[in-house]
N, CA, C and O atoms as CSV, one atom per row, in Angstrom:
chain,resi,resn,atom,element,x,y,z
A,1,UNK,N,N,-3.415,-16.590,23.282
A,1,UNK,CA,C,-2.545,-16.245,22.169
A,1,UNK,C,C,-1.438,-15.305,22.630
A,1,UNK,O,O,-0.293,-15.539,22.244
A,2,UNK,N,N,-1.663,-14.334,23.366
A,2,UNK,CA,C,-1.033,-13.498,24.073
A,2,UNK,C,C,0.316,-13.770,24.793
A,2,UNK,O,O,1.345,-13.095,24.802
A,3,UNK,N,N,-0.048,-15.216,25.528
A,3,UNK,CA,C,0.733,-15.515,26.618
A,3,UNK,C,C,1.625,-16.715,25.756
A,3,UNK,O,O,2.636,-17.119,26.330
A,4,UNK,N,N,1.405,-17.117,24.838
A,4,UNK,CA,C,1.993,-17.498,23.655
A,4,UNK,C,C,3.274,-16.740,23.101
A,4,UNK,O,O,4.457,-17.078,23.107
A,5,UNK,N,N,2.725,-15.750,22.684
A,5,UNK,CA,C,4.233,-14.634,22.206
A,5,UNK,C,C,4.703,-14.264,22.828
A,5,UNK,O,O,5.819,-13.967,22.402
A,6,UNK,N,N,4.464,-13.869,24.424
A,6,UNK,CA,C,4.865,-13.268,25.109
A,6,UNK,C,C,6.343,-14.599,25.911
A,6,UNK,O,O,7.565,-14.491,26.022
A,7,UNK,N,N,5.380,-15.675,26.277
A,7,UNK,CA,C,6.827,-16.399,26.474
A,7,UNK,C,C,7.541,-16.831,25.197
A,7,UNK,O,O,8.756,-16.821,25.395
A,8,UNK,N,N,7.229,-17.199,23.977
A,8,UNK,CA,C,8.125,-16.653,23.472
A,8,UNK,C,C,9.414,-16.308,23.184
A,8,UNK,O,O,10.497,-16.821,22.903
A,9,UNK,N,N,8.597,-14.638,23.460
A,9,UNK,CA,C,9.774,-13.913,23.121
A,9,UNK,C,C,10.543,-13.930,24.527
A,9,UNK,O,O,11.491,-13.250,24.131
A,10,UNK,N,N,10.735,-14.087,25.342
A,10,UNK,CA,C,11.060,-13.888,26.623
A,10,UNK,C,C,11.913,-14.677,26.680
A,10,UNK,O,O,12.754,-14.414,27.540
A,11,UNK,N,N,12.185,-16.151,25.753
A,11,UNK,CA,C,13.385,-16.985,25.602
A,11,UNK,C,C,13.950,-17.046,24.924
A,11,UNK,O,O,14.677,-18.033,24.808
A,12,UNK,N,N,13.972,-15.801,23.856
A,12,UNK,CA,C,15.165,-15.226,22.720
A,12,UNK,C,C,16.126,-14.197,23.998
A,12,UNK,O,O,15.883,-13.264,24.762
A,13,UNK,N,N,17.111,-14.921,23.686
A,13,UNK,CA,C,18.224,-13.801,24.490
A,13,UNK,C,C,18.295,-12.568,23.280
A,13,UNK,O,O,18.100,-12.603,22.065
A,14,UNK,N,N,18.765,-11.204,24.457
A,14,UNK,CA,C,19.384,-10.266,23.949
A,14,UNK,C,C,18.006,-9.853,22.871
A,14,UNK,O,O,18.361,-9.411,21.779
A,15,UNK,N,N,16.395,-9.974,23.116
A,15,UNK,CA,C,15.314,-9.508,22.361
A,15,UNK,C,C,14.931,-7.640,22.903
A,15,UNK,O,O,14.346,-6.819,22.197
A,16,UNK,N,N,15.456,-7.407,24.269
A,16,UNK,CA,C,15.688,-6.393,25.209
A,16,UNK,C,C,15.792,-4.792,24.174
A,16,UNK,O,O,15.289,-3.671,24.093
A,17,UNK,N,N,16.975,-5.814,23.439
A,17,UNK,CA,C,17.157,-4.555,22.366
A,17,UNK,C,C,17.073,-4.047,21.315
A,17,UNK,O,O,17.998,-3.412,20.808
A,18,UNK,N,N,15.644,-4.275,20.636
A,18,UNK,CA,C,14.978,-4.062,19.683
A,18,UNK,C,C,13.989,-2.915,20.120
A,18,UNK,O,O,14.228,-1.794,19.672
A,19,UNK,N,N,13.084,-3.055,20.811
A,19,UNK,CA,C,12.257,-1.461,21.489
A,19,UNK,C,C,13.017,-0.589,21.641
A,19,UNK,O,O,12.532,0.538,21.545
A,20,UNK,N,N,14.550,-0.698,21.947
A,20,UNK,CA,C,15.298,0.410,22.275
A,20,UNK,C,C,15.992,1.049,21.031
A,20,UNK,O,O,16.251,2.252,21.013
A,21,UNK,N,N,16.286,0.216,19.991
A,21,UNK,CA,C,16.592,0.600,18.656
A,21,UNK,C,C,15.117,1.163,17.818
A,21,UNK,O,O,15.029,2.121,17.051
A,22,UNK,N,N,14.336,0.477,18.137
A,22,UNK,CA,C,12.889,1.060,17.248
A,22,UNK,C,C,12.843,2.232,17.538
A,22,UNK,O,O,12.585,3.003,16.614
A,23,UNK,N,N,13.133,2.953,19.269
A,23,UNK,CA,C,12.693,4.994,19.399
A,23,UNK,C,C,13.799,5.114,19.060
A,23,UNK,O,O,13.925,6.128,18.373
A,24,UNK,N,N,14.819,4.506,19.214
A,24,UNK,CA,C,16.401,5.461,19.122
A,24,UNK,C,C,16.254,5.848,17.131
A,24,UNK,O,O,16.737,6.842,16.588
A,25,UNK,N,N,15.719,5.091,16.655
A,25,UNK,CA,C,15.284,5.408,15.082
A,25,UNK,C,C,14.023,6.413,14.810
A,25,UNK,O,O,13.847,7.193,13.874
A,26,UNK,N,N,13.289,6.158,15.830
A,26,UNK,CA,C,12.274,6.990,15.615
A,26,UNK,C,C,12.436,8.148,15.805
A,26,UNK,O,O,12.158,9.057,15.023
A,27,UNK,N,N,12.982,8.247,17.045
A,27,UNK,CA,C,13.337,9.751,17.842
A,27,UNK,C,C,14.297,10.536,17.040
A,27,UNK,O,O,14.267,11.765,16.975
A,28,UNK,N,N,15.386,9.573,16.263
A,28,UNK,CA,C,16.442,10.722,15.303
A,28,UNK,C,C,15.670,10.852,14.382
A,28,UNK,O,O,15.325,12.033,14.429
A,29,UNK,N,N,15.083,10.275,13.406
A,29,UNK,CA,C,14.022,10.288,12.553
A,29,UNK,C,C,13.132,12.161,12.444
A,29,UNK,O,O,13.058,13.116,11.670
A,30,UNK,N,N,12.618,11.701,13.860
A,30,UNK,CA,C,11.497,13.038,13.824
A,30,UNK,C,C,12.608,14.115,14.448
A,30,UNK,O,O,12.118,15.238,14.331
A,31,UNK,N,N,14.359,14.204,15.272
A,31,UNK,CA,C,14.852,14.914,15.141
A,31,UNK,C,C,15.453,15.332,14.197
A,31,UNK,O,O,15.908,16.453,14.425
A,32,UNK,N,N,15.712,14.894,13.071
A,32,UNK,CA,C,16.427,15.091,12.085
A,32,UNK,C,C,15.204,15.937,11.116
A,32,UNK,O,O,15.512,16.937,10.467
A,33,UNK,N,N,14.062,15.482,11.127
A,33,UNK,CA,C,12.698,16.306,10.177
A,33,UNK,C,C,12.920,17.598,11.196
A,33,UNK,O,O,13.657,18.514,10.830
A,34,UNK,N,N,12.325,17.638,12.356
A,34,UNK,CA,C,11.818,19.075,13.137
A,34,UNK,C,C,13.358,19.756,12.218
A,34,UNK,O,O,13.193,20.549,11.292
A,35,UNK,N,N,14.596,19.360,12.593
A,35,UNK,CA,C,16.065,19.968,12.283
A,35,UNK,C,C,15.820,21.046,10.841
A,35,UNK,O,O,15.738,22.267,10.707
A,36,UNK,N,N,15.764,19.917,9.940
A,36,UNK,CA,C,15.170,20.460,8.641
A,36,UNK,C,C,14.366,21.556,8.212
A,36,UNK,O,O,14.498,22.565,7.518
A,37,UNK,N,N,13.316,20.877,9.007
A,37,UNK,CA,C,11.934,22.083,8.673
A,37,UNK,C,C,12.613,23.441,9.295
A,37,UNK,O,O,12.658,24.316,8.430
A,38,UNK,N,N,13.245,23.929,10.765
A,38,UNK,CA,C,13.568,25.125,10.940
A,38,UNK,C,C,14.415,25.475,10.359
A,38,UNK,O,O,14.628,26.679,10.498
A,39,UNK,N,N,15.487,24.628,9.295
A,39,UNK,CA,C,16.374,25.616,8.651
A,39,UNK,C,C,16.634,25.687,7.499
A,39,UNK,O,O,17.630,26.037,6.865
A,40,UNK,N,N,14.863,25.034,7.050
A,40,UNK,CA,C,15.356,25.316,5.217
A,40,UNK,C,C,14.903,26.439,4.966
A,40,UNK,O,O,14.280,27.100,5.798
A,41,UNK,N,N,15.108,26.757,3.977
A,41,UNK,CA,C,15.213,28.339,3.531
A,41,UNK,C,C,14.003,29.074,3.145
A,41,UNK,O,O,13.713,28.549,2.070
A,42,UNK,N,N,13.275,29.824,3.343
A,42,UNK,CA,C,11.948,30.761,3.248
A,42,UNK,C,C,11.746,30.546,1.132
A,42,UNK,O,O,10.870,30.104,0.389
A,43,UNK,N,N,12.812,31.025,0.992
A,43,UNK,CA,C,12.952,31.019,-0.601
A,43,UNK,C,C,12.429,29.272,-1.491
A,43,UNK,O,O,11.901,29.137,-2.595
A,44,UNK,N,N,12.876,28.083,-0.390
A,44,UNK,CA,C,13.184,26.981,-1.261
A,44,UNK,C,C,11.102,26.444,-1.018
A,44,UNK,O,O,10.274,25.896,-1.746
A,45,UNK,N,N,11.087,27.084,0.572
A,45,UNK,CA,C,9.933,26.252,1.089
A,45,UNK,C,C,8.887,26.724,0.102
A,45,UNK,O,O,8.338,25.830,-0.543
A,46,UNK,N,N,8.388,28.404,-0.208
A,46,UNK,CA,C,7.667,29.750,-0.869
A,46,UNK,C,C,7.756,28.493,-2.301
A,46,UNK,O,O,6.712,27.979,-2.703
A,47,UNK,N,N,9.149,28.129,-2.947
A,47,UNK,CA,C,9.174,27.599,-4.031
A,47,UNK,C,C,8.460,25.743,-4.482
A,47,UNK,O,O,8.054,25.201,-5.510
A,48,UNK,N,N,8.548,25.545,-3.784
A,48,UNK,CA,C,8.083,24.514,-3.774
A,48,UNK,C,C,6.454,24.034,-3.058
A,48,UNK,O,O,6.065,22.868,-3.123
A,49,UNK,N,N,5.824,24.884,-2.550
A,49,UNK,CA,C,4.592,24.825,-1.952
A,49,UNK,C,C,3.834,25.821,-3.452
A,49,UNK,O,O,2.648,26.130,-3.567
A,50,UNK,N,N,4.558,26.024,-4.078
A,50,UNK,CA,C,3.596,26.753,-5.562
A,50,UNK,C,C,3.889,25.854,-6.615
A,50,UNK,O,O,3.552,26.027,-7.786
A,51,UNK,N,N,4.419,25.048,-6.244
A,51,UNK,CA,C,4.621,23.685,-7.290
A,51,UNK,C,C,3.399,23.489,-7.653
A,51,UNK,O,O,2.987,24.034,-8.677
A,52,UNK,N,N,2.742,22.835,-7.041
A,52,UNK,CA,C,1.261,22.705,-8.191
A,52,UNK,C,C,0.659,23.709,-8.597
A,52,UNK,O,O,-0.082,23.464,-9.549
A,53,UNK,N,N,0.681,25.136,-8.137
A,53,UNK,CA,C,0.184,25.724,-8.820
A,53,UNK,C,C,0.872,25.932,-10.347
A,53,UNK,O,O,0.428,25.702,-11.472
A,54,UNK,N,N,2.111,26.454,-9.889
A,54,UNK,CA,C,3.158,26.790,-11.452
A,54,UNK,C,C,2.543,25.376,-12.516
A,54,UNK,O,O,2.118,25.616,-13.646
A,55,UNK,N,N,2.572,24.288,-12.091
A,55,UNK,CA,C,2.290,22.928,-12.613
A,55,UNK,C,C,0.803,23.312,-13.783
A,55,UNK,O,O,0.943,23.286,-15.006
A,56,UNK,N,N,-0.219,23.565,-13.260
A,56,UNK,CA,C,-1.505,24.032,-13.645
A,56,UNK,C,C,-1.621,25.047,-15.100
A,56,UNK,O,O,-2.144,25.078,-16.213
A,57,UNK,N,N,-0.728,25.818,-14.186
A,57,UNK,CA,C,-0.190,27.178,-15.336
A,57,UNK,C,C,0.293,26.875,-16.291
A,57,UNK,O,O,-0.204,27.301,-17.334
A,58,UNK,N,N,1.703,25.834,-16.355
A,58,UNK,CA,C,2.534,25.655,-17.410
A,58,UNK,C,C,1.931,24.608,-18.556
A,58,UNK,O,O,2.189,24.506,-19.755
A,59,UNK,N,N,0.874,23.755,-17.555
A,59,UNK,CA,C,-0.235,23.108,-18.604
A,59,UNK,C,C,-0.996,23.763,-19.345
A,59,UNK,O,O,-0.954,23.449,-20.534
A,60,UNK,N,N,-1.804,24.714,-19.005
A,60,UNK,CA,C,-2.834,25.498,-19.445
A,60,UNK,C,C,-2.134,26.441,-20.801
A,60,UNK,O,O,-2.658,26.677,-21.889
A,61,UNK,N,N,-0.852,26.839,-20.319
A,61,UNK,CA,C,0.073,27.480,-21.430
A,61,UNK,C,C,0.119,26.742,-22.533
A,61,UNK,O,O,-0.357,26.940,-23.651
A,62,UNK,N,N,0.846,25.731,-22.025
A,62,UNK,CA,C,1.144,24.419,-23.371
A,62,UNK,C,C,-0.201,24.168,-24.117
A,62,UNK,O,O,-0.190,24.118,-25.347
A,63,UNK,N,N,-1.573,23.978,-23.289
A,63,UNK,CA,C,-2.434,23.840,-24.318
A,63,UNK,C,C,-2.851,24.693,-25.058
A,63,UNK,O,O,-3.724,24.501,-25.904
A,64,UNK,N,N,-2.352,25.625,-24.866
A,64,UNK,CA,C,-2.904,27.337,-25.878
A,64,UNK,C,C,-2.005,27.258,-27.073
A,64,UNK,O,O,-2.046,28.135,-27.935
């Protein structure tokens, strides 16, 4: 089955450059996240990681 796909793909011209587009997406991908994560703001991250809690609270309020 193997040797099946493998020739194949081996007689699609120009198939070379698909693995090279798959990391070149991947790699900006996870550079563009790491990018993010060091420069969002202490204030937005603090705010949003108490999201479910505030969430809990503002229920428990409403049902009173």
């Amino acid at each position: 089955m193997l040797k099946f796909v493998k020739n194949h793909m081996e007689s699609i011209t120009g198939i070379e450059i698909y693995p090279i587009i798959s990391l070149l997406i991947f790699f900006t991908f996870f550079v563009i996240l790491f990018w993010w994560v060091l420069s969002a703001k202490k204030d937005y991250i603090n705010k949003v990681s108490n999201l479910p809690l505030d969430n809990k609270q503002n229920q428990n309020e409403k049902s009173l």
